[in-house]
N, C-alpha and C positions, 0 to 999 in steps of 0.2 A: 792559872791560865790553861793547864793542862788538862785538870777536872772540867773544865768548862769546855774544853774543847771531846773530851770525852763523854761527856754528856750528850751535845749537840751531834756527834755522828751517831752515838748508840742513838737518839732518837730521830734521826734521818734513815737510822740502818731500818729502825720498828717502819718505818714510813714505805721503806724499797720491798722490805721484809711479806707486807700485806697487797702489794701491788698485786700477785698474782688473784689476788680474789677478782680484779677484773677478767682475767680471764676465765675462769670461774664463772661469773656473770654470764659472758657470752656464749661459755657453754649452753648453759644453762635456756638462755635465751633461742638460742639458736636451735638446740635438742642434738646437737651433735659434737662430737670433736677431734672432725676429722682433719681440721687445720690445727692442732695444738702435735707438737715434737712430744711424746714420751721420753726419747733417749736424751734428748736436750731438758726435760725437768730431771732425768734420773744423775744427769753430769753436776745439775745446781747441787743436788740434795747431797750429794756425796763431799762436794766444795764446803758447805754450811754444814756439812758436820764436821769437816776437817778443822773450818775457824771455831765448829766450837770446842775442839779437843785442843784446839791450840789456847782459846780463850781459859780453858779451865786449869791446861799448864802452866800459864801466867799467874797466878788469877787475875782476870779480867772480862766485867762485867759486861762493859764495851764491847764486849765481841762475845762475848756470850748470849747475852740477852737479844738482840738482831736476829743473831743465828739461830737460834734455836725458834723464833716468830718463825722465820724465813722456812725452816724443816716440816713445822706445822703446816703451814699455806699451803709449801709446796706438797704436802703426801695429800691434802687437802685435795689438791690439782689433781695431782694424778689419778685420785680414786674417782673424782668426777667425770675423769677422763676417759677411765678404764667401765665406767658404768656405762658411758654413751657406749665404746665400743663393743661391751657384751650386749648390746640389742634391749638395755635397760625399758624400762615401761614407756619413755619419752623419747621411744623411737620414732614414735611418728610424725609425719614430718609437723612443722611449725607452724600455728595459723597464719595467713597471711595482713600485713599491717592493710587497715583500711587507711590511704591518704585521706579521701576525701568524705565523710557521712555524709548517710543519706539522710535528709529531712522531711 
């Protein structure tokens, strides 16, 4: 039951782990990211390396494996984040959504 119960959060953890690719998306979407915290992804990534030093003292895959997706995504974030902010090539601003075509 334990195995199974280990299972089920490392693959809930893989699941929390790539959430941040949605914001990523919206960056991306957006061309900017000025609403995304840098010091609030730099606090995750420091935590997800701590469970994964703790993971690897156990050994324990369970908390290795999550965390280490979760450290990927998030440097992932930040670079996208840190590209908007140096004035990357999709500075400019965002087309705008057409609601309604014209026919």
């Amino acid at each position: 039951m334990t195995d199974l119960l280990g299972v089920i959060a490392a693959s809930y953890g893989v699941l929390m782990a790539i959430s941040p690719a949605l914001q990523i998306r919206r960056m991306l979407q957006r061309r900017s990211s000025a609403d995304v915290s840098l010091s609030y992804l730099l606090v995750l990534e420091v935590g997800f390396a701590l469970w994964i030093a703790y993971g690897v003292a156990l050994p324990n895959l369970a908390l290795i494996v999550p965390n280490a997706v979760a450290v990927s995504v998030g440097l992932a974030t930040i670079l996208v984040a840190r590209h908007f902010r140096s004035g990357g090539p999709a500075h400019a601003p965002a087309p705008p959504v057409d609601s309604a075509r014209d026919v």
